[in-house]
SERO-4910 file (N, C-alpha, C, O; in steps of 0.05 Angstrom, whole numbers):
BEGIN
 pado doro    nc1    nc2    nc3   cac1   cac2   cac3    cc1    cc2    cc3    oc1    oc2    oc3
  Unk    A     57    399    355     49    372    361     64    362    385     88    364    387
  Unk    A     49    351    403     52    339    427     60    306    425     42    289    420
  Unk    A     96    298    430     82    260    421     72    256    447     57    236    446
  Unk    A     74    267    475     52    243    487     25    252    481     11    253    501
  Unk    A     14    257    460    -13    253    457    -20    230    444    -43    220    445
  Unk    A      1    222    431      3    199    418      3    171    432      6    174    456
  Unk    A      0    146    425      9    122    434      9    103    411    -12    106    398
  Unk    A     24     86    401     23     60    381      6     38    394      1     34    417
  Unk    A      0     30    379    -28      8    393    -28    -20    374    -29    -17    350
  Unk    A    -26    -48    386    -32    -67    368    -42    -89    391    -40    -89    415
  Unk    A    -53   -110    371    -68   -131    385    -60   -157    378    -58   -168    356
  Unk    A    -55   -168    405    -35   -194    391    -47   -224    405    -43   -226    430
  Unk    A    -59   -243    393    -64   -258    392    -53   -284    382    -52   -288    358
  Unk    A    -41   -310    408    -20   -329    405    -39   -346    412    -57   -345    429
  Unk    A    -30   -366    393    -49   -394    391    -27   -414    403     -4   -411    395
  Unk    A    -32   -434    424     -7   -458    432      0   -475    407     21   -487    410
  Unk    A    -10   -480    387    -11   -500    360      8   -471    348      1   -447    349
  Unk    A     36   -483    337     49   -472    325     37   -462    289     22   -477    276
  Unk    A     45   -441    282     31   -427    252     47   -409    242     71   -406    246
  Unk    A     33   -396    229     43   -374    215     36   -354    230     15   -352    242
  Unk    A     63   -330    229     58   -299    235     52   -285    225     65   -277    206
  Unk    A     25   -275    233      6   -257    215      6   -233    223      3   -231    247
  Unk    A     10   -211    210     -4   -187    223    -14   -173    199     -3   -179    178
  Unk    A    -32   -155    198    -54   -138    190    -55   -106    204    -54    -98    227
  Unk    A    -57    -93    178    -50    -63    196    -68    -45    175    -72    -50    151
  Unk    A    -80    -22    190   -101    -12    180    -92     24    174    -70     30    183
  Unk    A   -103     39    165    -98     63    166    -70     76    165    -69     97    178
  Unk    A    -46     68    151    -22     73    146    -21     95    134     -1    110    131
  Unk    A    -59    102    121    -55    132    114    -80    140    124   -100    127    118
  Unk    A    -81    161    140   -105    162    157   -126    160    155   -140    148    172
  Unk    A   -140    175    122   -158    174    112   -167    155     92   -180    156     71
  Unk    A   -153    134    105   -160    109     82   -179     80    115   -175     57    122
  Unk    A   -192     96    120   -214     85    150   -222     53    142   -223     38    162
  Unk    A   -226     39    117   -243     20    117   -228     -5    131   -244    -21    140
  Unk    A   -190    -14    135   -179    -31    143   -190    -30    175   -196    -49    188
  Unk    A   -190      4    184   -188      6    212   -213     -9    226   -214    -19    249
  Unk    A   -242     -9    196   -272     -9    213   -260    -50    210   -257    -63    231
  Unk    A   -256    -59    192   -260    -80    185   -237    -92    208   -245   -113    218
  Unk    A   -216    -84    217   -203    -93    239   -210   -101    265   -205   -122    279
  Unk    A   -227    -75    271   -243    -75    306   -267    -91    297   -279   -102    316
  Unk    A   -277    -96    277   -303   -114    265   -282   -145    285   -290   -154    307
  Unk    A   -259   -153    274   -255   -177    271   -240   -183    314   -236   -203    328
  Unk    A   -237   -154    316   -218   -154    346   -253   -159    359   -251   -176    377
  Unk    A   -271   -153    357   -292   -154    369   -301   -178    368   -309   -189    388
  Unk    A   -300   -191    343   -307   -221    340   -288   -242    359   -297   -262    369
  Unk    A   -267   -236    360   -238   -255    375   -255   -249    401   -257   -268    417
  Unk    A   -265   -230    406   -267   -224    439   -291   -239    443   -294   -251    464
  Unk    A   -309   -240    426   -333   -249    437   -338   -288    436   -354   -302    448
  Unk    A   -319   -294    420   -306   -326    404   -318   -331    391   -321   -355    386
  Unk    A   -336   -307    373   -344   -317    342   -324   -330    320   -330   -343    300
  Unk    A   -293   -321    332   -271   -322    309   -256   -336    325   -253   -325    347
  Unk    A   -248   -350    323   -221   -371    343   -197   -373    324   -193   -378    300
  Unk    A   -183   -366    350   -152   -372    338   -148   -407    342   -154   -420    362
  Unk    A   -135   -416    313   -129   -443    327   -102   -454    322    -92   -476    328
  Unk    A    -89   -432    307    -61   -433    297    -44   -403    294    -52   -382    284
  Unk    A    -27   -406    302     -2   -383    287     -2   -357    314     -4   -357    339
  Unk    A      1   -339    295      0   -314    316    -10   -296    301     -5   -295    277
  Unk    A    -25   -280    311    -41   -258    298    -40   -226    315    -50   -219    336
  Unk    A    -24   -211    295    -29   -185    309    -39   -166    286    -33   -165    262
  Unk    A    -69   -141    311    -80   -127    290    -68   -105    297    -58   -102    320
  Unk    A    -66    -87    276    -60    -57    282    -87    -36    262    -91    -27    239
  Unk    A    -98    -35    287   -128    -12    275   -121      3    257   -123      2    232
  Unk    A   -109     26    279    -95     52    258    -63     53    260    -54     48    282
  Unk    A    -45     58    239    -24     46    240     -5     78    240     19     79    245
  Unk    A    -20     96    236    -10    127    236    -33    144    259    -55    152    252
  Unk    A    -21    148    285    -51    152    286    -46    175    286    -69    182    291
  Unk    A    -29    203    283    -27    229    273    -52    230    259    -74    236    266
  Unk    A    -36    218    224    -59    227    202    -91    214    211   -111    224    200
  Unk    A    -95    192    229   -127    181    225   -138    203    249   -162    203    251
  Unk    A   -127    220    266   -134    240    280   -143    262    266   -163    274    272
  Unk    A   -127    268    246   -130    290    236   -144    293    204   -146    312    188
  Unk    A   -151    265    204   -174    246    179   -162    258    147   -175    270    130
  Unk    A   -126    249    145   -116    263    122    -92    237    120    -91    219    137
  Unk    A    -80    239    102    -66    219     80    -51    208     99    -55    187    111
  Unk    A    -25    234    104    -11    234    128     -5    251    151    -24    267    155
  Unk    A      9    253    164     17    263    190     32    283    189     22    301    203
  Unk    A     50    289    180     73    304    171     87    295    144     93    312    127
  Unk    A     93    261    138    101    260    107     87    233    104     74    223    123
  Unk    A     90    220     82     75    194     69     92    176     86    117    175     84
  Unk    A     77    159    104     94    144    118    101    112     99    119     96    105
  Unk    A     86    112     82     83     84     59    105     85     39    114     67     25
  Unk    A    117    120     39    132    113     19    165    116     23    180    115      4
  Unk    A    172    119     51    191    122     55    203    111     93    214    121    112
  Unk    A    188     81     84    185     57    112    214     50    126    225     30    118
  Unk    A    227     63    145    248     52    151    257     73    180    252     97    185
  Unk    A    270     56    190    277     61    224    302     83    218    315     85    197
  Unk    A    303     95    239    322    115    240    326    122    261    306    122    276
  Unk    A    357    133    273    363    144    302    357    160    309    352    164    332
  Unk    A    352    186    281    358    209    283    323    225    282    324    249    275
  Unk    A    295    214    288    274    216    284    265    242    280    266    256    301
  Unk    A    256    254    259    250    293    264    219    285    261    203    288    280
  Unk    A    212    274    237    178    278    234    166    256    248    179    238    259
  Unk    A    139    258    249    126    236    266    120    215    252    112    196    266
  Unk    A    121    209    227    120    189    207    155    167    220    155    142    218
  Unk    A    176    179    231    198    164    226    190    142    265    196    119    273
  Unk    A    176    168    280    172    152    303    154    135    298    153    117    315
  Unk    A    132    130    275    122    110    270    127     83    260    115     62    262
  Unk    A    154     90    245    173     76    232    189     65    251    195     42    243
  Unk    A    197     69    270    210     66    292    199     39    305    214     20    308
  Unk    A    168     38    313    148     22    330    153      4    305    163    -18    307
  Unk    A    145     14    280    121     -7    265    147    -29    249    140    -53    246
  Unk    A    166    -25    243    185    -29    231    195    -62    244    195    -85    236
  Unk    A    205    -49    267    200    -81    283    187   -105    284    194   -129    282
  Unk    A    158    -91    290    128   -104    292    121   -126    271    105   -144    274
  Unk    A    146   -116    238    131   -121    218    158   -143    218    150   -164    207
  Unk    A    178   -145    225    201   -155    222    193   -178    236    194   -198    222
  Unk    A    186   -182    264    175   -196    277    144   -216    271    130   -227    287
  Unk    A    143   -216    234    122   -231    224    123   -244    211    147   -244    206
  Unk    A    111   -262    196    124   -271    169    104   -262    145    112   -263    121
  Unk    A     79   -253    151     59   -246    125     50   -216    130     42   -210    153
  Unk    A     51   -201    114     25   -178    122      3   -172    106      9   -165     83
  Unk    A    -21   -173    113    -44   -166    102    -45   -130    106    -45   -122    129
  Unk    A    -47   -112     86    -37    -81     93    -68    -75     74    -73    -82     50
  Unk    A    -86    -58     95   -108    -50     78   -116    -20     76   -118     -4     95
  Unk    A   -121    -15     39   -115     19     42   -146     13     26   -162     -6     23
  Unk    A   -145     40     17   -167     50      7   -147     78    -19   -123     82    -18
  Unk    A   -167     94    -42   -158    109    -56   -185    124    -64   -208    119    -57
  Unk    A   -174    146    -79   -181    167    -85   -204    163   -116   -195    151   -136
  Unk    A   -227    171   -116   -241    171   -141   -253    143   -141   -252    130   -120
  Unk    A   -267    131   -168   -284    112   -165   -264     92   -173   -243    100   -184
  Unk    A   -269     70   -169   -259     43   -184   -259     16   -174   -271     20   -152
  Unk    A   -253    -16   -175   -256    -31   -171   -231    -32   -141   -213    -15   -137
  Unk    A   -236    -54   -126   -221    -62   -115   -197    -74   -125   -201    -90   -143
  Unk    A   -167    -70   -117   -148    -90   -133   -133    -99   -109   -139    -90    -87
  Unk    A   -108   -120   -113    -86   -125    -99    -60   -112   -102    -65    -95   -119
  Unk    A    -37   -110    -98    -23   -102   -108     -1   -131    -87     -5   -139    -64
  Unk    A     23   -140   -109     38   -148   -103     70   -145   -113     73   -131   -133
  Unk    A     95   -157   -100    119   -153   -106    126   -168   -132    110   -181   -146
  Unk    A    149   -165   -134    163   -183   -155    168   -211   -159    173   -223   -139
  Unk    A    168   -223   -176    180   -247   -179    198   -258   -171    215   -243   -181
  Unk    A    212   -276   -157    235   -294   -139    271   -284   -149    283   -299   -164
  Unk    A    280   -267   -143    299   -252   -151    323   -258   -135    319   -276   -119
  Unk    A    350   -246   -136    364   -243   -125    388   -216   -131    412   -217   -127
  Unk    A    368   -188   -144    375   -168   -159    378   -153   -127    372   -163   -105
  Unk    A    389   -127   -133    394   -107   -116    369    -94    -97    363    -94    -74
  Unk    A    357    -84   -121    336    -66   -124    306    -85   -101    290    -69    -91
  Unk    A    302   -106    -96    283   -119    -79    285   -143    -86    269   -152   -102
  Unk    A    316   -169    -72    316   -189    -74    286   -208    -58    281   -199    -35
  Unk    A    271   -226    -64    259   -239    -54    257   -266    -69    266   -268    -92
  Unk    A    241   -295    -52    245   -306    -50    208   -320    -49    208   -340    -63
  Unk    A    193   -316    -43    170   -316    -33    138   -311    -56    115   -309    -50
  Unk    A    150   -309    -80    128   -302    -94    111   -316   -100     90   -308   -111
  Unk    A    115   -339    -94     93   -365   -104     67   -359    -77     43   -352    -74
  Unk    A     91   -367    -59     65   -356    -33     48   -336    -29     24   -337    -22
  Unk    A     65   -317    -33     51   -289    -39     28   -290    -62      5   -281    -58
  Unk    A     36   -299    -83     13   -299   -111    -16   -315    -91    -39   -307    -88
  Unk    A     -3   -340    -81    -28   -358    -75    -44   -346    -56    -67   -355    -52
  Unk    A    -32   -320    -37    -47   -301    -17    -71   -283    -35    -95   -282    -32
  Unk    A    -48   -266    -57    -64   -257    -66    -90   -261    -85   -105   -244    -94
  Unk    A    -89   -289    -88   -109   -289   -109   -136   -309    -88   -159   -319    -90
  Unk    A   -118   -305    -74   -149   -308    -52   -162   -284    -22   -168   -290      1
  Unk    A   -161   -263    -35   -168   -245    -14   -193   -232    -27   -204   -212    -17
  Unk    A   -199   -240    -44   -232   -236    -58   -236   -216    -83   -258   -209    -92
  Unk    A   -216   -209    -89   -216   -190   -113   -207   -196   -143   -196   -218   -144
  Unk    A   -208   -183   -164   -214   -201   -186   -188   -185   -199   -179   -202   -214
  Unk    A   -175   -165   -201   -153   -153   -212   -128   -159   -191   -134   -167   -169
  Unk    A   -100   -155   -198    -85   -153   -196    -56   -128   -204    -55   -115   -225
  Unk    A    -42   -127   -189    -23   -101   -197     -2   -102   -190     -1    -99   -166
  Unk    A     24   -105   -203     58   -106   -196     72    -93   -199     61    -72   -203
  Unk    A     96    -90   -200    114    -71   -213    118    -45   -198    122    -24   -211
  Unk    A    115    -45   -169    119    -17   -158    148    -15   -152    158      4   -165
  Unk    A    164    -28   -137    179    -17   -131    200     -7   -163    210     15   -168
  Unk    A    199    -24   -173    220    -17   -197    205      7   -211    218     19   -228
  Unk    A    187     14   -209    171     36   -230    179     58   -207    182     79   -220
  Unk    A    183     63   -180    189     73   -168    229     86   -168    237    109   -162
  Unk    A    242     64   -175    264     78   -184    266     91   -205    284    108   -210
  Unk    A    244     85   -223    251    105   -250    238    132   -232    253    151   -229
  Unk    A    220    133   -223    209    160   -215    236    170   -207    251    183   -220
  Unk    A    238    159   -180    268    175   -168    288    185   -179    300    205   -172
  Unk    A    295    165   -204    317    174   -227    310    204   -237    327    222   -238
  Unk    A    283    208   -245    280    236   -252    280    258   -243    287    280   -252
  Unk    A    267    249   -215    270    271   -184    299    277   -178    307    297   -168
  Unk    A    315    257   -185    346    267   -177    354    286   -205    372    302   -203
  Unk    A    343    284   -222    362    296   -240    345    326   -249    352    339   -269
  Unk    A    323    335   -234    315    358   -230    322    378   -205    315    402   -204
  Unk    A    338    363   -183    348    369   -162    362    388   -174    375    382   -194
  Unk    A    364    423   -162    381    445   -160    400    446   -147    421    456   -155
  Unk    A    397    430   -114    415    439    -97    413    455    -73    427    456    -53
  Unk    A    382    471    -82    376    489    -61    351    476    -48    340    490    -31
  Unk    A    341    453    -53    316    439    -38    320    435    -18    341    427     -8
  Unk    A    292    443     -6    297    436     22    299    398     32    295    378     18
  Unk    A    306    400     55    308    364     60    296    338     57    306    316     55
  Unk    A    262    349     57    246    327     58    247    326     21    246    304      9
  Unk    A    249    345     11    256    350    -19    276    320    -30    272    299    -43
  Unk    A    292    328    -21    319    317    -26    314    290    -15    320    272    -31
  Unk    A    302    280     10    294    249     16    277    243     -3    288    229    -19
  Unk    A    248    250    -10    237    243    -29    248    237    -56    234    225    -72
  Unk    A    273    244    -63    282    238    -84    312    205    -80    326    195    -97
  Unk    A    311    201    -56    329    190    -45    318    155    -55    294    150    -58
  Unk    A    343    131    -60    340    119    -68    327    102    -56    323     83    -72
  Unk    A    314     95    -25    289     81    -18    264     88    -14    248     75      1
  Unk    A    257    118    -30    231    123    -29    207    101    -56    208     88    -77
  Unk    A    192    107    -40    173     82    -51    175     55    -30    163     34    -34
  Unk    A    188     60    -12    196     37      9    164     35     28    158     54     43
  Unk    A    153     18     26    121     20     46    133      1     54    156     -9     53
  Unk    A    110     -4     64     97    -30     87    102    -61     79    115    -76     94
  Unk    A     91    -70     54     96    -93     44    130    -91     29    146   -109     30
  Unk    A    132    -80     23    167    -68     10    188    -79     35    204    -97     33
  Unk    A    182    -62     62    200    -67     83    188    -94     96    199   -100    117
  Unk    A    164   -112     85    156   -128    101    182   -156     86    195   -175     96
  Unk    A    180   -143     54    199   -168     39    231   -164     53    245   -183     60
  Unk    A    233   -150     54    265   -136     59    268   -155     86    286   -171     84
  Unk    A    258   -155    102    260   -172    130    251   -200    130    244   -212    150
  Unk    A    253   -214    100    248   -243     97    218   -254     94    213   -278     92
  Unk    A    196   -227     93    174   -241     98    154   -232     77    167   -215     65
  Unk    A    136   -233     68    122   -226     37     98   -218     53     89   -224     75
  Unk    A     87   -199     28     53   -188     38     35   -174     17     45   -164     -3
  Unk    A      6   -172     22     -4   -162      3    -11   -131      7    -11   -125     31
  Unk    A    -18   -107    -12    -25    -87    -12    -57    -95    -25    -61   -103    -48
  Unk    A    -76    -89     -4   -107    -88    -15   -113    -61    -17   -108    -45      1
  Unk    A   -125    -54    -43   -137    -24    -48   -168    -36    -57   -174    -46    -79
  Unk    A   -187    -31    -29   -211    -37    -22   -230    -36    -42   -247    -52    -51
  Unk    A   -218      0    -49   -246     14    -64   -236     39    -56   -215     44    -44
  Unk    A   -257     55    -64   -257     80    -57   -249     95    -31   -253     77    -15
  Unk    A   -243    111    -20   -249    121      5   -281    124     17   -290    118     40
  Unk    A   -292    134      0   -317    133      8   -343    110     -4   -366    118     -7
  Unk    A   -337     89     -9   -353     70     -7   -352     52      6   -334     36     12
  Unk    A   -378     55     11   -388     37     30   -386      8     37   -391     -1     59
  Unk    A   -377     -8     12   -374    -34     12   -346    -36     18   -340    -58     28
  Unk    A   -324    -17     15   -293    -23     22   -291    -37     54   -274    -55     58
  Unk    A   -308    -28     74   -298    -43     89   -305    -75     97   -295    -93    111
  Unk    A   -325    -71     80   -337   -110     83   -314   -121     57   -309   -145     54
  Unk    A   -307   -107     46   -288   -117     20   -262   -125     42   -256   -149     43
  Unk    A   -251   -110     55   -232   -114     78   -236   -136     89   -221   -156     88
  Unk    A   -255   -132    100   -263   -155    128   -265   -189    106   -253   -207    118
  Unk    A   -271   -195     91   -273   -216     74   -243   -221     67   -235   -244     65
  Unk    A   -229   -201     64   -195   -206     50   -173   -226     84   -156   -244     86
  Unk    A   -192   -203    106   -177   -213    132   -186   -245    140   -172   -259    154
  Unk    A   -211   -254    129   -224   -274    134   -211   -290    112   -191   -302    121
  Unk    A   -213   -292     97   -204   -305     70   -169   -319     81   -158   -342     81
  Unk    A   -158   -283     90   -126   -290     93   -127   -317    117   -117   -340    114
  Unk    A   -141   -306    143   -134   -326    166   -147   -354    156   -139   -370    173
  Unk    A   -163   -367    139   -170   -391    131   -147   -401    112   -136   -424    115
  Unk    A   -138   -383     90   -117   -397     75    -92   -403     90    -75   -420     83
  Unk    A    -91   -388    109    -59   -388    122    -64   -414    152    -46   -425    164
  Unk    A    -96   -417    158    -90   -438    169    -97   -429    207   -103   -447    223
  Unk    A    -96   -401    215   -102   -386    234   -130   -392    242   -134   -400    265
  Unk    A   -150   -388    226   -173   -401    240   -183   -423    215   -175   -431    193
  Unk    A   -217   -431    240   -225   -455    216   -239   -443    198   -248   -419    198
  Unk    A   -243   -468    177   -258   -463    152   -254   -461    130   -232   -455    121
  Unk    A   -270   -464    121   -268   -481     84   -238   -463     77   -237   -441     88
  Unk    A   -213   -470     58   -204   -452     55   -213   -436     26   -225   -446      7
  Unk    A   -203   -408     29   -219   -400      3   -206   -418    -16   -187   -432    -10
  Unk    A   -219   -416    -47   -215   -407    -70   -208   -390    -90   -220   -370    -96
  Unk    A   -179   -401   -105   -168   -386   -115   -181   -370   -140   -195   -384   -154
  Unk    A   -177   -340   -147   -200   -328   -167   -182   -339   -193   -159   -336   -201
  Unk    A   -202   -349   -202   -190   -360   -227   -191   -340   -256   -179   -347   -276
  Unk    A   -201   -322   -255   -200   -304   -269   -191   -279   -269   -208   -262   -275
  Unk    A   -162   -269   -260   -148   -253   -256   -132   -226   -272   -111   -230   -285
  Unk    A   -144   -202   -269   -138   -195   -293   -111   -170   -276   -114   -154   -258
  Unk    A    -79   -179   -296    -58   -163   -288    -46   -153   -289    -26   -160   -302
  Unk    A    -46   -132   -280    -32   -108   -294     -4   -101   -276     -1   -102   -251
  Unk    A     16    -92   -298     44    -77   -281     48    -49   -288     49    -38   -310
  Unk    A     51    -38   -265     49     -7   -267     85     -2   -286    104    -16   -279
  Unk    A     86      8   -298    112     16   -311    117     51   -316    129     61   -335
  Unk    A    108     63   -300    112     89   -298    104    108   -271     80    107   -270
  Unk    A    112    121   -254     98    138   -242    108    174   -248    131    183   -249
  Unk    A     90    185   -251     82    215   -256     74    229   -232     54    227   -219
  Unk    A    106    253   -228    101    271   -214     93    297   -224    100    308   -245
  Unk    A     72    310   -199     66    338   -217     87    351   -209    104    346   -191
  Unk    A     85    372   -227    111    387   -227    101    422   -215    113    433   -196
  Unk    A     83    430   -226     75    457   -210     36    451   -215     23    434   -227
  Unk    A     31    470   -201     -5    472   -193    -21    471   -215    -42    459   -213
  Unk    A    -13    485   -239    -19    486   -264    -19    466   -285    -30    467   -307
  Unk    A     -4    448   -273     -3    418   -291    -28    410   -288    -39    412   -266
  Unk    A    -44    398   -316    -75    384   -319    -74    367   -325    -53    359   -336
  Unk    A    -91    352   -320    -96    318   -328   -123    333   -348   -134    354   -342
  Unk    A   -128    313   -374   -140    332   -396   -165    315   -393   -178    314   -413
  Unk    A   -176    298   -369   -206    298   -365   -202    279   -339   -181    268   -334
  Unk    A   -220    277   -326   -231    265   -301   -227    234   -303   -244    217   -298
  Unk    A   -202    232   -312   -192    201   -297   -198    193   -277   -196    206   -256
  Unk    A   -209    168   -279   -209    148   -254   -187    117   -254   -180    106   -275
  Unk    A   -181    110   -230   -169     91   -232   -175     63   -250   -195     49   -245
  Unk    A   -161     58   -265   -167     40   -290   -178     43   -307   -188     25   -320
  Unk    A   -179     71   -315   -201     74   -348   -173     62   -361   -152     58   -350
  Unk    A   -180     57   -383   -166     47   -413   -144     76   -421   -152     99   -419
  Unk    A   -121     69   -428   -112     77   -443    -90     76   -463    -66     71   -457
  Unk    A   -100     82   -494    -84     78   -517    -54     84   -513    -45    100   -496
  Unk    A    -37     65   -534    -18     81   -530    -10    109   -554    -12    112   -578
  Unk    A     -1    122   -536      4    150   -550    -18    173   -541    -17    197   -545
  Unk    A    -42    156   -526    -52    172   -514    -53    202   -495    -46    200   -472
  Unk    A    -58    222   -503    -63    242   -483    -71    241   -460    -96    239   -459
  Unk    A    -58    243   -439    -61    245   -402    -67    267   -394    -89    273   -385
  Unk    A    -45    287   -394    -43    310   -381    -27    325   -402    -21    315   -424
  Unk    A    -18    351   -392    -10    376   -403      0    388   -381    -16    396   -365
  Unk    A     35    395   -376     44    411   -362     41    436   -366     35    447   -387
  Unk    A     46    448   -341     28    480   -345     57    498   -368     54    522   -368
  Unk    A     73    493   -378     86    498   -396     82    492   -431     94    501   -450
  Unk    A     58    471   -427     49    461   -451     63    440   -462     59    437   -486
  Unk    A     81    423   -450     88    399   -453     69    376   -444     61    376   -421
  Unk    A     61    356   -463     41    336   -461     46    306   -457     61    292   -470
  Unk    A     34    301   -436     44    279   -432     25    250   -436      7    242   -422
  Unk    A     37    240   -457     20    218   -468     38    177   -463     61    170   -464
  Unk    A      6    157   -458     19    137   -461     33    129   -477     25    127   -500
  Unk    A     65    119   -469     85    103   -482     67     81   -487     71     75   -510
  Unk    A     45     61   -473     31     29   -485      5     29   -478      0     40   -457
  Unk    A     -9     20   -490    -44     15   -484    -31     -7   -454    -16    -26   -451
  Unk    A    -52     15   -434    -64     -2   -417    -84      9   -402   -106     14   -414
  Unk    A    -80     17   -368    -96     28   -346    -75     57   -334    -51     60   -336
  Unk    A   -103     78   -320    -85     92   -307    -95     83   -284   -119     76   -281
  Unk    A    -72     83   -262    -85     76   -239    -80     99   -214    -56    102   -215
  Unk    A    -89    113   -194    -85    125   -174    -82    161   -187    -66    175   -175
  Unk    A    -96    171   -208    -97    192   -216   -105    213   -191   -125    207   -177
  Unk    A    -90    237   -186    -94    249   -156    -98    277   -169    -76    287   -169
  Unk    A   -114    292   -178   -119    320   -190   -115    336   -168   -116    360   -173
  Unk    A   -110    327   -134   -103    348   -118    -72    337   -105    -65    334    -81
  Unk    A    -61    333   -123    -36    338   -109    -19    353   -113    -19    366   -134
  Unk    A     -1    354    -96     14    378    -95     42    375   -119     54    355   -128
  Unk    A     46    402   -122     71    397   -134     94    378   -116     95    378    -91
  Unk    A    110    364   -132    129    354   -119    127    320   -118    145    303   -121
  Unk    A     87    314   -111     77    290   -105     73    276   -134     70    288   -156
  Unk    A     73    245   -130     59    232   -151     27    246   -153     12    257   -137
  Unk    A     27    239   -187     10    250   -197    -10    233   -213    -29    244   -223
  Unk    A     -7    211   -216    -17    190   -235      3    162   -244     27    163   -250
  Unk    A    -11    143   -243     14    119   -254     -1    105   -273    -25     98   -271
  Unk    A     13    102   -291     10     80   -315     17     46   -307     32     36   -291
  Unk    A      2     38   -324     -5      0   -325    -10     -2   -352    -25     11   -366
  Unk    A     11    -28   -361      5    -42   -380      0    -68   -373     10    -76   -352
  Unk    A    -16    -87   -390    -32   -117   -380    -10   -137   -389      6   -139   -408
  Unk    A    -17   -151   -369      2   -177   -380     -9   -203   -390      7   -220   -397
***
């Protein structure tokens, strides 16, 4: 890999009426396209003055990895969402991305972050924690954040990542040999699970994670483009009615994530994101014949039957 083939790219738009700092970033995993179409939808509209800025500052970022949206795959060299943070010492092209984007995001106060996932299911949000002052992701901002998210047009909700993310890590460290190789050993390191909205709180500023829809449906990117429209009216950036909060919200907190462990590990039928499940339920079956069933009735969400050993494999949700 060549980096000058590369270039970081964003679009920044300053209104003289002082506002809020917005930015919006698309494709953080390459093959998640619908933020990127629904972005240049809205950069096309600014240009033509269908959409007026009349407050704040607004920057877009189309594709936010453009390795992986080149090469139309997750990532580039490693998951740039789950392990967000600047470094001197840059080896993979995920950390020079971290490098650009890290700032960019520091330099905002909201982020709208739009992905897409794997298999069928509803659109959801995903947001941080409640108003804290713990170790693990002090913040400050959740009221604002809630009132973002329940107006970007979708009817579910989802929390609880980063902390469901240290229990993962807890277990990845304590299967550690010694002889793993490096990216091994970072993945198991105590700020993985660190994305986009994670490092957006860490720098004083709150944001949502939108999961559109599918990768391949068709409505994910008008589902996008409505969340970006929705965001710049509530926040005050352009005119118009502001939305409406969804009054019927249904929410779930992820309290587990599941890594596969070798190729042979099964999930024991064709999960999709949010089917039901009992607790004590049967999930999967490690290829050793250890079974792995729900600890509480709820949802599975983000079930991945092609991932690799090593990677998350499925996460559990219970409703609140």
């Amino acid at each position: 890999m060549n980096m000058t083939d590369f270039s970081f790219n964003s679009h920044r738009y300053d209104s003289p009426v002082p506002g809020t700092r917005l930015i919006i970033t698309g494709a953080v995993h390459g093959n998640e396209t619908c933020g990127t179409v629904a972005i240049r939808r809205l950069i096309d509209e600014l240009a033509t003055g269908k959409v007026r800025l009349i407050a704040g500052h607004l920057t877009l970022v189309p594709v936010t990895n453009p390795l992986a949206f080149e090469r139309g795959q997750r990532q580039g060299e490693r998951n740039l969402n789950r392990r967000l943070l600047p470094t001197s010492t840059p080896t993979e092209f995920e950390d020079h991305v971290a490098n650009w984007l890290c700032p960019l995001l520091a330099a905002h106060d909201v982020l709208l972050d739009l992905h897409s996932f794997v298999g069928d299911g509803e659109p959801f949000v995903m947001i941080g924690p409640q108003n804290n002052t713990g170790i693990l992701e002090p913040f400050q901002h959740a009221q604002a954040e809630w009132a973002m998210a329940v107006r970007v047009g979708v009817s579910r909700l989802v929390d609880g990542w980063l902390s469901t993310y240290a229990r993962g890590v807890t277990r990845r460290q304590q299967r550690l040999s010694g002889t793993e190789d490096a990216s091994v050993i970072a993945n198991a390191g105590a700020q993985f699970g660190v994305g986009t909205t994670e490092y957006m709180r860490s720098v004083g500023g709150y944001g949502v994670t939108l999961e559109c829809g599918s990768h391949t449906d068709p409505r994910a990117p008008d589902v996008a483009y409505r969340a970006i429209i929705n965001t710049l009216t509530h926040l005050g950036l352009i005119a118009g009615s502001p939305p409406v909060a969804q009054e019927k919200m249904e929410s779930l907190r992820i309290y587990d994530v599941i890594d596969r462990y070798h190729q042979q590990d099964r999930l024991v039928r064709d999960w999709q994101s949010f089917d039901a499940i009992e607790m004590n339920e049967l999930i999967a079956v490690r290829y050793d014949g250890t079974e792995l069933r729900a600890e509480l009735a709820g949802r599975i969400i983000f079930p991945d039957d092609g991932a690799a050993p090593g990677e998350e494999w499925f996460y559990v949700t219970r409703c609140l």
